[in-house]
Structures are given as C-alpha cells and as structure tokens.
C-alpha positions in Angstrom: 5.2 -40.0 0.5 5.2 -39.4 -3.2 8.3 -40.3 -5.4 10.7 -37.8 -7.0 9.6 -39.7 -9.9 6.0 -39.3 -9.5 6.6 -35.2 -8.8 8.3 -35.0 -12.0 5.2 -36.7 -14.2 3.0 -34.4 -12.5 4.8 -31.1 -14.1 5.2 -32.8 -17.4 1.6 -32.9 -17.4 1.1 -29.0 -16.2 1.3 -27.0 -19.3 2.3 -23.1 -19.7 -0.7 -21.6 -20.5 1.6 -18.9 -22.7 2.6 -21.7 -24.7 -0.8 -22.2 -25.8 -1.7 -18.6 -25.9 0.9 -18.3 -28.7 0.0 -21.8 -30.1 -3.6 -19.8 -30.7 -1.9 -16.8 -32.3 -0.4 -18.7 -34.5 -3.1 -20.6 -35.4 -5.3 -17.9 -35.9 -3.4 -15.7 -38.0 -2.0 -17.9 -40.1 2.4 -17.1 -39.5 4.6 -16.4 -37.4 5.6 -13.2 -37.8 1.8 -12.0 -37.4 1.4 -13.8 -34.4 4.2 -12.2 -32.8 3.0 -8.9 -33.8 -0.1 -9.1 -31.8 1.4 -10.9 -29.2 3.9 -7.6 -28.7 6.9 -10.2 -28.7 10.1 -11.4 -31.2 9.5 -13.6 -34.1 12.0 -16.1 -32.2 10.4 -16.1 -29.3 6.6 -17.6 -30.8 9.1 -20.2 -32.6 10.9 -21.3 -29.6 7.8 -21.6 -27.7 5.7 -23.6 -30.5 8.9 -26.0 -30.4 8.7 -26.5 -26.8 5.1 -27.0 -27.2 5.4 -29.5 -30.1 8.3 -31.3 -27.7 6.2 -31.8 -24.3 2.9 -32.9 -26.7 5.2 -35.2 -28.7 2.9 -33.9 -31.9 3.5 -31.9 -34.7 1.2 -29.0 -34.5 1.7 -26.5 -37.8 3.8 -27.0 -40.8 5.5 -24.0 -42.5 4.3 -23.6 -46.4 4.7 -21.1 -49.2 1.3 -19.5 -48.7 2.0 -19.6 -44.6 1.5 -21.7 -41.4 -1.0 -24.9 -42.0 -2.4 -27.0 -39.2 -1.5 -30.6 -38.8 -4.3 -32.9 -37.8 -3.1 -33.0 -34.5 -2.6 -29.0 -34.4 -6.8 -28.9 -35.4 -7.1 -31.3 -32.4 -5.1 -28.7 -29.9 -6.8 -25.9 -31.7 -10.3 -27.1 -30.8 -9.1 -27.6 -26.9 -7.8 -24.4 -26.7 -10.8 -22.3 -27.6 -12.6 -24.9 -25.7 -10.9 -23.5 -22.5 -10.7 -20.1 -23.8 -14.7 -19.9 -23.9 -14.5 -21.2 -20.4 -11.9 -19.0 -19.1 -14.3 -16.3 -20.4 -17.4 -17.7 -18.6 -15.7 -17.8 -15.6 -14.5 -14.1 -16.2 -18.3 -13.1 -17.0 -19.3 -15.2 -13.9 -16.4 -14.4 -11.4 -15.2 -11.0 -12.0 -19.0 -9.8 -12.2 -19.1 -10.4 -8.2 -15.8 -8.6 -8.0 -17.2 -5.7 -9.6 -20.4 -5.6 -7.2 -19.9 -3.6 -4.6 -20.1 -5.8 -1.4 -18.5 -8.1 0.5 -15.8 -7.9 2.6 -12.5 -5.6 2.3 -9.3 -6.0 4.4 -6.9 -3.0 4.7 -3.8 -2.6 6.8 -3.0 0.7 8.3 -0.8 2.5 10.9 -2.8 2.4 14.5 -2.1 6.3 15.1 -4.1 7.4 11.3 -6.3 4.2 12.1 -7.7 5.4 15.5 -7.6 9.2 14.8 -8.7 10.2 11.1 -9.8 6.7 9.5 -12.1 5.9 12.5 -13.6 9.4 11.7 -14.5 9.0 8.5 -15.5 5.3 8.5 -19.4 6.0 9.7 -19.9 8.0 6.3 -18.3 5.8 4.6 -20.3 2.7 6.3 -23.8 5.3 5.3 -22.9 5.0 1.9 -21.7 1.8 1.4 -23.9 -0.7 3.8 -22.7 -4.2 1.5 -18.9 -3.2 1.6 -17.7 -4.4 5.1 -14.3 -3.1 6.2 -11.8 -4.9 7.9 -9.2 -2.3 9.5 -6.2 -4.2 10.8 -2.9 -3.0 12.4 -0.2 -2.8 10.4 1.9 -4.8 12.9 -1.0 -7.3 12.9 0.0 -11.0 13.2 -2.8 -12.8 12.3 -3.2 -10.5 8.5 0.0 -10.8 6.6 0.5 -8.1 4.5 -0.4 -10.3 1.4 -3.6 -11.0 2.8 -4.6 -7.3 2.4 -5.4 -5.8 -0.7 -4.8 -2.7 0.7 -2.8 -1.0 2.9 -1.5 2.1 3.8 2.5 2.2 4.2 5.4 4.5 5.1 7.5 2.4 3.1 7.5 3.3 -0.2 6.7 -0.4 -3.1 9.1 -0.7 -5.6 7.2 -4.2 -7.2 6.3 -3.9 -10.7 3.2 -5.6 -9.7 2.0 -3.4 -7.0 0.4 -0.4 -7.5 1.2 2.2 -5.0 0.1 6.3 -4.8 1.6 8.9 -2.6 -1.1 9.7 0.2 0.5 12.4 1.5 2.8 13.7 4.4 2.7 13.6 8.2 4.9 16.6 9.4 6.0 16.2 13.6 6.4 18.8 15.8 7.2 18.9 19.7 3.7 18.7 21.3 2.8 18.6 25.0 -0.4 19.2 26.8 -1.4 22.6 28.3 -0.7 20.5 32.1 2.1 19.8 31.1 3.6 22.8 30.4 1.3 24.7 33.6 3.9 22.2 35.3 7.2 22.5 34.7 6.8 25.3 32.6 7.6 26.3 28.9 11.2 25.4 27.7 13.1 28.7 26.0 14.8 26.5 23.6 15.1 23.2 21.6 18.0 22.2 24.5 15.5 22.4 27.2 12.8 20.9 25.7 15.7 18.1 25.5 16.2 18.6 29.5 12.4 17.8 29.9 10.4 14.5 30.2 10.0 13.3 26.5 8.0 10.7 25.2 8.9 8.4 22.3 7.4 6.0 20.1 9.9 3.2 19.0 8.9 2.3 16.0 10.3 5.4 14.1 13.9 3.8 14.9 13.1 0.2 14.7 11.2 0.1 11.3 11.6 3.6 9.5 14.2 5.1 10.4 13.2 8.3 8.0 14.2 11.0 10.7 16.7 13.6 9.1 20.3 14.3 10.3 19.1 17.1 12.6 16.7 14.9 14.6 18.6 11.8 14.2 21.5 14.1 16.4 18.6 15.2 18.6 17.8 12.0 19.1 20.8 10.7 20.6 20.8 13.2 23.3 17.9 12.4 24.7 17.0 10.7 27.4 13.9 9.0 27.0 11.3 9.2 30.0 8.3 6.7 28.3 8.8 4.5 25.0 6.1 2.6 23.3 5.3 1.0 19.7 1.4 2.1 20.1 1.2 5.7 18.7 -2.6 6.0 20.2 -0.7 5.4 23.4 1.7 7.8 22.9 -0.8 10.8 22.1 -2.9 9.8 24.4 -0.1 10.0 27.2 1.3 13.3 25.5 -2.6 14.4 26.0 -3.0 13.7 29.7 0.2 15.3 30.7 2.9 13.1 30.4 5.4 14.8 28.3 7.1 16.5 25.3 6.9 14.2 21.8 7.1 14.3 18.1 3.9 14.3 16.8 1.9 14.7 13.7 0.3 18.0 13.2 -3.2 17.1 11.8 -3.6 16.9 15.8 -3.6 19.8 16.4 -6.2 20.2 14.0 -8.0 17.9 16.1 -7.2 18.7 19.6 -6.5 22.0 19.7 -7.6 22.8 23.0 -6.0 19.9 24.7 -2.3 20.4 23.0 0.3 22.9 22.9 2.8 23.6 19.7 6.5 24.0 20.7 7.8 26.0 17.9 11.9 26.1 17.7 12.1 25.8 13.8 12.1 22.0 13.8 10.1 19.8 12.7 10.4 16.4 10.4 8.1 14.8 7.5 6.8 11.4 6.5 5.3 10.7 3.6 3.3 7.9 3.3 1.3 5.8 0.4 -1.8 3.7 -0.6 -0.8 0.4 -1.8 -2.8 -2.0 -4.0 -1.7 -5.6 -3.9 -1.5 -7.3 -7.8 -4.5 -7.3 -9.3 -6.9 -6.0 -6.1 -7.0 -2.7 -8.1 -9.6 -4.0 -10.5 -12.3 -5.4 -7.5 -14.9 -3.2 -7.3 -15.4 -2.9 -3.4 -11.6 -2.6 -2.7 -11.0 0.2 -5.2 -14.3 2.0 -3.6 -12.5 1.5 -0.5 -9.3 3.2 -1.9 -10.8 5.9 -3.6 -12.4 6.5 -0.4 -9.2 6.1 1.4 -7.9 9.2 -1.6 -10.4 11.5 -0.9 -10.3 11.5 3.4 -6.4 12.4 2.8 -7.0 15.1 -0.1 -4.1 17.4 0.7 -6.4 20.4 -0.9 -8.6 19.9 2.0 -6.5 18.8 4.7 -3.5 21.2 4.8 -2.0 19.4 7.2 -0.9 15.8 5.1 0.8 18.5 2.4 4.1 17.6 1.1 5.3 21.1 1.8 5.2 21.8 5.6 2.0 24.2 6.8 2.4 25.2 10.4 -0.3 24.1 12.9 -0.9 27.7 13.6 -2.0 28.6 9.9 -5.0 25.9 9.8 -6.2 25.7 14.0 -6.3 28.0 16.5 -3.5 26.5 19.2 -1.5 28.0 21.2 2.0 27.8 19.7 5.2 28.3 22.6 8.3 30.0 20.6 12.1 30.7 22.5 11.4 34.2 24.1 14.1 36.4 22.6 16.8 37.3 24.2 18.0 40.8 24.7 
C-alpha cells in the first residue's frame, strides 16, 4: 500500500492547468492587467495564481519592469512547455473531437418505459432509416446496470438545476381516468368522480414513490382510494387498463393512439407533468448525441402533437374517442 507520504508527492507533481493557462496570458501579452482582461477575471486573481505557480515550480517565472512583464530564463523555459502542450492539446482536439462530430457510433439515452415503448419505439425505425451509423441505446430510466451519468441523454420528469447540465422542457403529459370499452360494458359507466373511486382502479407507484407532482385535488383523491392493482411498469399498467382491468390515470396522447380500445372518463379532472430533455456536461457538442436529441425535439413538437402541450387539450378535440361525462341530474 502506498504511503501518505508518497500520495502527497504525487499531487505536488499534478499541476492546475489554469495556472498555466494564465501563466500563458501573461506571457503573451506582456502584463498583468491585459492578461486578466482576456482571461474575463480580476487583476488579483492572475497575480495570486502566477505566485502559486512560481511557489510549486520553486522558479521565478516573470519580473515586473517599467515598460511591463519580462520573462526570466526559467519563465522562457515554462513558456516553451506550455505551447508545447497547447499544440498538442489542439491536435488531439483536431483528432478526437473530429470523431465526435461524425455522425456514428453508439448513443445511450435514458427514458421513462411508458414514452419508451409507446411513442419513442414509434419513431425509432425512421430515425434508424436515416441515420444507419448512429446506434441507439434506449435504457429504462430505472435501469441498474446505466447510471444516469453514463447517459448523455435522458429524458426526466425531474426538472436539472446543475449549472453544467443542459436541460429543455419537452413538454407535458396531461392524465385522465381511462378504462377500456370491457370494462365499462362490465360494470358499467360511473355517474361521477365518487364512483369511479368505488370502482376497480389501477395504479402505477412510481407517481408517489419518486414524483410526487400530483396536485392537492388528486393527492385528496388519492387517499381515498382503494387500490385494486399497483405496479412500477407503466407499459404494464396500460396494457392492463387496455384488456379490461380497470379505471387509471393515464396520459392522453393514448388516446390518440388507441382510440378504439379506450374510453375517456370526463368529470373535470385531470393532472399534468411536464417533463425535459437533459444533456449531460459537455455531451451537447458530440455530433451523434445531439442528432439524437434534436431528433428526440422534433417527435415531441407540441405544434404537432397537441397532446404534450403545456396547456391542457382534451382527448376529444385531437381523436375520435368515446368520452363518458356524469349524466345530469334533473
């Protein structure tokens, strides 16, 4: 096992590349005051750092004269390292970033399983057409094996607040009660938000658990139901909602999709999710992952998809469903 000791040579040895950065500025335009001008920083802060420099090299580096800042033999030494690695930082740049830019290879994105298996998995084949190098890698978002690090993109309900992280609104997923025309042959259509309560209704955990974005109304709701089916797979849940298994929230663009196979229960409530496209640092600038996201923009464009609006647009105005309101009572 290495020593304390031996741990502490090693970051005496590992410089900060800033400090040389400035050390170049300096250099380079001949004071201080310059250098910190098109560095964007204070005046203090490139002499603070040239001290620390001068300190962990043990060398005096500049010296400070009438007519401005003149390089020490030693600081000519430094200088010719430094644009040394500066002329090798840019040939890896040209050599590296070049593949970055080329559109192939592969692309990891993270998304929920529910917009994964019914609008992503729609629009993959076209996007697979028209880009044959780019190779997608669509993982749950609950995945264990891809941590959320390890994908430069993903598509979150929880909104980034790291400077680093770039992040832009997708869009909004509006619930409604849904159930499947069985379903309500069945047991017939509730009259009102209570009964629907009374019925068998279907749940899908994860809205409590990890987002816990329901508004006072349904949060009330919530806790007077009795729950009849639970699960943290929303394909499971539409797909038990589809083959007759109960009342649930669920997102409208499916009735967009299925509107023969689900019925709209309409008693004025419904809640909203919005939902983003996040970039992880730096992943913004590769050229196959931002194909991927401006891909990933344009199959949620709310000018052409009504239903991921931020303002709510009832199922009936965009699909012909059948839509079950309270009958009015006289």
């Amino acid at each position: 096992m290495d020593s304390p000791e031996s741990g502490n040579d090693l970051r005496r040895h590992v410089f900060d590349w800033d400090d040389l950065q400035i050390f170049h500025a300096v250099a380079t335009t001949g004071s201080m005051s310059a250098a910190a001008s098109a560095l964007g920083c204070q005046q203090s802060t490139v002499s603070k750092r040239m001290r620390q420099l001068e300190s962990r090299l043990g060398s005096q580096l500049i010296e400070r004269r009438a007519a401005g800042i003149v390089l020490t033999p030693a600081g000519e030494t430094a200088l010719d390292f430094v644009l040394t690695m500066q002329r090798s930082a840019q040939q890896l740049e040209n050599q590296v970033s070049g593949r970055d830019r080329a559109m192939e290879g592969e692309v990891v994105l993270r998304a929920p399983d529910g917009l994964s298996t019914y609008w992503l998995a729609r629009q993959m084949p076209e996007f697979m057409r028209v880009n044959p190098a780019i190779d997608v890698k669509l993982v749950s978002d609950q995945s264990p094996t891809v941590g959320d690090n390890a994908a430069p993109l993903s598509i979150t309900f929880v909104p980034e607040k790291g400077m680093d992280v770039r992040a832009s609104e997708l869009g909004c997923l509006h619930y409604m009660p849904m159930a499947s025309p069985d379903f309500i042959n069945t047991y017939g259509a509730p009259q009102s938000l209570a009964d629907v309560m009374h019925l068998r209704f279907l749940t899908l955990e994860q809205y409590d658990k990890k987002l816990n974005t329901w508004g006072i109304q349904a949060s009330a709701a919530d806790a007077l139901i009795k729950y009849s089916f639970r699960t943290d797979i929303s394909s499971v849940l539409f797909e038990t909602i589809r083959y007759g298994g109960g009342i649930a929230m669920a997102p409208t663009y499916l009735a967009h999709l299925y509107p023969d196979e689900l019925v709209v229960l309409d008693y004025e409530f419904h809640e909203s999710i919005r939902f983003w496209l996040k970039y992880q640092p730096g992943s913004h600038e590769v050229g196959r992952v931002k194909c991927v996201g401006d891909w990933i923009e344009e199959v949620f464009n709310r000018k052409k998809n009504p239903w991921f609006r931020d303002e709510f647009c009832h199922p009936g105005e965009f699909c012909d469903i059948t839509v079950i309101k309270p009958q009015q009572r006289g």
